[in-house]
C-alpha positions as CSV (number, residue, x, y, z in Angstrom):
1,X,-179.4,137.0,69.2
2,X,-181.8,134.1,69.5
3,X,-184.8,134.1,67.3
4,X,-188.0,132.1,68.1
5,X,-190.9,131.5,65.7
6,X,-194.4,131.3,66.5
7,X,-197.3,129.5,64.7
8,X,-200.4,131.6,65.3
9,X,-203.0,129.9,64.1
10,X,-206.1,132.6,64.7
11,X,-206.9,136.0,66.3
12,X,-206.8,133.8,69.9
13,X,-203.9,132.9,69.5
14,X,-202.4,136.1,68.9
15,X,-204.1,137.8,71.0
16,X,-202.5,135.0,74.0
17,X,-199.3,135.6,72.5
18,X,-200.1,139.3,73.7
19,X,-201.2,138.5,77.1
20,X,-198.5,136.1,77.7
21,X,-195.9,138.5,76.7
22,X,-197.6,141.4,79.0
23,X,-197.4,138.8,81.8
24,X,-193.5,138.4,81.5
25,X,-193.5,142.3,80.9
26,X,-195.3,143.4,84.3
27,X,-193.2,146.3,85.9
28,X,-190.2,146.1,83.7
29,X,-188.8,149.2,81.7
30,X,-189.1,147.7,77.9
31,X,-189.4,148.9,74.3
32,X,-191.2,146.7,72.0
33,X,-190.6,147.0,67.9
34,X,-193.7,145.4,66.1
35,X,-193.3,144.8,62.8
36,X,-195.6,143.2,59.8
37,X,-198.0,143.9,57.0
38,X,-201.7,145.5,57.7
39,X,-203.9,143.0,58.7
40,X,-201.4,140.6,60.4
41,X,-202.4,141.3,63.9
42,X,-200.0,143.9,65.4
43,X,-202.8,146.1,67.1
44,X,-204.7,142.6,68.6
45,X,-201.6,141.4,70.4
46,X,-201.1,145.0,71.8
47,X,-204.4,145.3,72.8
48,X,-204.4,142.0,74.4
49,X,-201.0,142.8,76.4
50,X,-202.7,146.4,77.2
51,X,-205.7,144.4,78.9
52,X,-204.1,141.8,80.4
53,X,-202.0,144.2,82.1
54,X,-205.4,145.6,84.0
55,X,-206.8,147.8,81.6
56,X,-210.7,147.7,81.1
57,X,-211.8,150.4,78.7
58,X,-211.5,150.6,74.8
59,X,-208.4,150.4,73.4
60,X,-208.5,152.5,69.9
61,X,-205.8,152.2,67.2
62,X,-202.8,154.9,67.7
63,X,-203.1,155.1,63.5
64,X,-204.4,158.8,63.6
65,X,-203.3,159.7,67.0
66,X,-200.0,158.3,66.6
67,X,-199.6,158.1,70.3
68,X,-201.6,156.8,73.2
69,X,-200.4,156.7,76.1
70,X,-201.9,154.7,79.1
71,X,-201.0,154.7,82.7
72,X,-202.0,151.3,84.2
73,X,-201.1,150.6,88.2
74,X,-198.2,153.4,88.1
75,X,-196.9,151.9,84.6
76,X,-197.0,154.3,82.1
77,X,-197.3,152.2,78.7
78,X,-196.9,154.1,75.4
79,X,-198.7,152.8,72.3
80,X,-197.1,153.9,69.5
81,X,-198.3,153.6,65.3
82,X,-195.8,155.1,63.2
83,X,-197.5,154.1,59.8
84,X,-198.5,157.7,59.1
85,X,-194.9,159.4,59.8
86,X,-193.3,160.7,56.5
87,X,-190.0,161.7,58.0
88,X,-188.0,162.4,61.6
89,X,-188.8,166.2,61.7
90,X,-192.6,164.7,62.5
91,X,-191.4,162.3,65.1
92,X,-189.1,165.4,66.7
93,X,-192.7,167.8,66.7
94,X,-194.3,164.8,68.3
95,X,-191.5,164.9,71.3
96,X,-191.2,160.8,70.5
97,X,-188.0,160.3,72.5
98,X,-189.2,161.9,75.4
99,X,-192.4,160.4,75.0
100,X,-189.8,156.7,75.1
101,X,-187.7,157.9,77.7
102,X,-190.5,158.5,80.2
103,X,-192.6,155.3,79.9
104,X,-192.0,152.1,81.6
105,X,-193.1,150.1,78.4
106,X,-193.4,151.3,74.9
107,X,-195.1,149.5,71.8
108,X,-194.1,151.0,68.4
109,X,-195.8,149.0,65.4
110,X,-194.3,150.5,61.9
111,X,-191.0,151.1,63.4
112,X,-189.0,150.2,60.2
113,X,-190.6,153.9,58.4
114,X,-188.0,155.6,61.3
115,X,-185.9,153.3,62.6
116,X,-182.8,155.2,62.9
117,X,-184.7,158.0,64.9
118,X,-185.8,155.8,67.6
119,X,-183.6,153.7,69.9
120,X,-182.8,150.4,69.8
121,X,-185.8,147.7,71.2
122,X,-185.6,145.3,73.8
123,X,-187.4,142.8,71.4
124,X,-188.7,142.7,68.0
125,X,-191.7,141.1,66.9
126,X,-192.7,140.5,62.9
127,X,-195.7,139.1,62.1
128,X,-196.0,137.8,58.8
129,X,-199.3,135.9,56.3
130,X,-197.9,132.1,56.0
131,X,-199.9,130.1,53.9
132,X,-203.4,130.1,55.5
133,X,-202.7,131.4,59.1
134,X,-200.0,134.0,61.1
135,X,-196.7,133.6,62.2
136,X,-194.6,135.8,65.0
137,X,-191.0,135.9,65.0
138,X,-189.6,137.4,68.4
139,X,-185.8,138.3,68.6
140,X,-184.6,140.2,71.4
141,X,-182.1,143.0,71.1
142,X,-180.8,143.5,74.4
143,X,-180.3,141.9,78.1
144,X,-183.3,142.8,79.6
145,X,-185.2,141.3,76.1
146,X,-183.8,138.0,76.6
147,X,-184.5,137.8,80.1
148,X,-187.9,138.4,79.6
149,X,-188.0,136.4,76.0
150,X,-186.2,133.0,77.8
151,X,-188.9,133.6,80.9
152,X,-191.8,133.9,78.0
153,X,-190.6,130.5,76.3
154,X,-189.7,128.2,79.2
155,X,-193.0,129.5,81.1
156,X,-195.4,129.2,79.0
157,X,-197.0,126.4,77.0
158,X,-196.9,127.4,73.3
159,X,-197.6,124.5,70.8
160,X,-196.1,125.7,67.7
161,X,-192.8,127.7,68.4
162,X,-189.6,126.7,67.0
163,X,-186.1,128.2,67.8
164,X,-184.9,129.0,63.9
165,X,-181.8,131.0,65.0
């Protein structure tokens, strides 16, 4: 498993790492793992892959809802915040695998509280504090995440990415 790391160097650039991503994601069945501290920009790069994929309105936080779901030209996207989950038996009231099974692409930030619950992702993304700016590291986990992980590297321009692993 390949994993790439990606200076991010402000809110822009995270939020075009987003929209990038969504690009390669268009109309492919995916689940996304985002993982990282508060604050390090999990929810801007979802929002930004939510908009670029055609969505106009508001895009609120999943942290109290835990789910929102969004269907977007006949994609049904699930965004998914498992901060607030103490244990499975929550994630089996909430009907989360059906919720997985059914969408076309699923974002789940705080996976890591209930990892062995949910399936394995297509692609993991952590975002981490370095020094005085962001970094992403992006690993994919399957097939269908390194096809869309290679066509997200070699097609797009990113200035700071380094292959580590």
């Amino acid at each position: 498993m390949c994993t790439y790391k990606i200076k991010l160097i402000n809110e822009l650039q995270t939020s075009s790492l987003g929209e990038k991503l969504s690009n390669t994601c268009f109309k492919k069945k995916v689940l996304i793992y985002l993982n990282g501290e508060i604050g390090t920009g999990k929810t801007t790069l979802i929002r930004a892959f939510i908009k670029q994929m055609g969505y106009n309105k508001f895009i609120k936080s999943p942290t109290y809802t835990i789910i929102e779901k969004y269907n977007i030209k006949n994609i049904i996207l699930l965004h998914i915040d498992l901060y607030r989950i103490n244990n499975i038996h929550e994630l089996e009231i909430l009907g989360l695998k059906e919720y997985i099974e059914e969408s076309s692409i699923c974002l789940i930030e705080w996976p890591k509280n209930n990892i062995k619950y949910i399936k394995k992702p297509d692609i993991n993304i952590n975002l981490s504090y370095i020094d005085n700016h962001r970094e992403a590291k992006i690993k994919y986990k399957s097939i269908r995440g390194k096809k869309i992980i290679n066509k997200l590297i070699n097609n797009n321009n990113f200035i700071n990415i380094k292959y580590i692993y």
